[in-house]
C-alpha positions in Angstrom: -8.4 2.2 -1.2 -7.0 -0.2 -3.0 -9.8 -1.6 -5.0 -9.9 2.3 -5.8 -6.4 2.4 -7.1 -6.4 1.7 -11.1 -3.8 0.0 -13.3 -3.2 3.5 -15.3 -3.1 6.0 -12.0 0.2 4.1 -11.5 1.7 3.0 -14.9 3.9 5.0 -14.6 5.7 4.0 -11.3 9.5 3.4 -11.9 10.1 2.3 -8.4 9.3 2.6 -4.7 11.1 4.0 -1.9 11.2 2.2 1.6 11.8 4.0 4.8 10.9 1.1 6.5 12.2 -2.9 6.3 8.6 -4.1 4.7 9.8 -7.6 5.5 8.3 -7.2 9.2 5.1 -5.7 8.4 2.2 -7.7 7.7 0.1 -5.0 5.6 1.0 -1.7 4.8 -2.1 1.2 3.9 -1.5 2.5 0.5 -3.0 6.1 -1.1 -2.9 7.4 -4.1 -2.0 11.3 -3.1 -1.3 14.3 -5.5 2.3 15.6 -4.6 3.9 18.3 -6.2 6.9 16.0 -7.6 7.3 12.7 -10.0 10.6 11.7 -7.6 11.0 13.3 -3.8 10.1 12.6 -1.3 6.6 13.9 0.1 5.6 15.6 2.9 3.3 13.5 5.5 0.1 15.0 7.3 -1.4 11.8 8.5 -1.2 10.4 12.0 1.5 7.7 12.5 4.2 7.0 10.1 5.4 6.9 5.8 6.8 3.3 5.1 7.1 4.0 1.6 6.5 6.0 -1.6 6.5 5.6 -5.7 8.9 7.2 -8.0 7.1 8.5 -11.1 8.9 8.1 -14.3 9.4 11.3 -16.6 7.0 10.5 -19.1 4.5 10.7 -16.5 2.4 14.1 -16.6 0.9 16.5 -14.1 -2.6 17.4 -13.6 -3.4 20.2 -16.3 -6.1 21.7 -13.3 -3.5 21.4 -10.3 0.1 20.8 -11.5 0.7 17.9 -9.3 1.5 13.4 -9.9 -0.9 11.2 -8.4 1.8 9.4 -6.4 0.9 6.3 -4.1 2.3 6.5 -0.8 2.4 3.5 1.9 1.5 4.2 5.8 0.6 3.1 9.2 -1.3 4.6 11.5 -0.6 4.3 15.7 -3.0 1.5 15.9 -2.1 -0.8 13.4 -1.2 -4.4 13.9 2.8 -3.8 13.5 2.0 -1.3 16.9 -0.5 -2.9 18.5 -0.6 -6.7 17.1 -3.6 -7.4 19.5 -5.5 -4.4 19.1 -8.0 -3.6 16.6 -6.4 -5.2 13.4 -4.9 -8.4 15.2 -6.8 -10.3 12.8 -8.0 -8.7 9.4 -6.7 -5.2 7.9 -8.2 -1.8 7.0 -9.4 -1.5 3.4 -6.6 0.2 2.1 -4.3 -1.9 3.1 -2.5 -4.9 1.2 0.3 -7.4 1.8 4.0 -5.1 1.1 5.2 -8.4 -0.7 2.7 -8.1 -3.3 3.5 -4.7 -3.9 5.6 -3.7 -7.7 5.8 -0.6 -9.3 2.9 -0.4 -11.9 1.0 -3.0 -9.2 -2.0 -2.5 -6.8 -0.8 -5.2 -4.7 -3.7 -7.3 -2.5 -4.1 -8.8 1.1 -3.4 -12.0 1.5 -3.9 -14.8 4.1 -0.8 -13.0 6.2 -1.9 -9.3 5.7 -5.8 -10.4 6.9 -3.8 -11.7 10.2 -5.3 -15.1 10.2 -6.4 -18.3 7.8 -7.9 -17.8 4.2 -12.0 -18.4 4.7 -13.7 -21.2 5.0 -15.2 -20.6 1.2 -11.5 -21.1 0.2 -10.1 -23.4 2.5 -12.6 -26.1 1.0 -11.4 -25.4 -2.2 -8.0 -26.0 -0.9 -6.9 -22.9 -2.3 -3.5 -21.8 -0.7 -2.7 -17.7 -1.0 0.3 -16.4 -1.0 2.1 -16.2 3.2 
């Protein structure tokens, strides 16, 4: 989802909130969910677990239809590489997911060479591009 995530859904992100030390995790999945508040913390009906959340900033507004802030939240489901690391995602990531270190409020983040769970591709190893670990 996070090619679907634009640069104003979250302009107005002050800061994030981790449940979870990030530094350990290779990826994280991010959403962009409509929660009732800019600031507390939401409720979770997914399987497996919250890492993380964005604070909105008070000049961000609710939805005139529905009253809620379009909010990213960061999860991981049971079979994710931090849980299984040679299950499904032992090498590459779910679509929604991107590397926790590129992550900044106001910031899609992206996957990188660590979050894919294996070397950049060929295409980009002969350019001798080197992304970020």
């Amino acid at each position: 989802m996070s090619a679907l995530i634009a640069e104003d859904e979250i302009a107005h992100e002050v800061d994030f909130v981790w449940l979870e030390d990030i530094s350990r995790l290779d990826y994280v999945r991010q959403s962009l969910d409509r929660l009732p508040t800019r600031r507390s913390r939401p409720a979770y009906h997914r399987d497996g677990r919250m890492v993380g959340y964005a604070l909105l900033g008070p000049e961000a507004k609710p939805s005139r239809s529905s009253g809620t802030f379009r909010r990213r939240v960061f999860w991981l489901l049971p079979h994710d590489r931090d849980t299984e690391p040679d299950g499904l995602y032992a090498t590459g990531a779910p679509a929604e997911a991107v590397d926790p270190r590129t992550l900044a409020p106001g910031t899609k983040g992206r996957k990188t060479e660590r979050s894919g769970g294996g070397p950049p591709p060929p295409a980009v190893q002969k350019l001798g591009i080197t992304l970020p670990l």
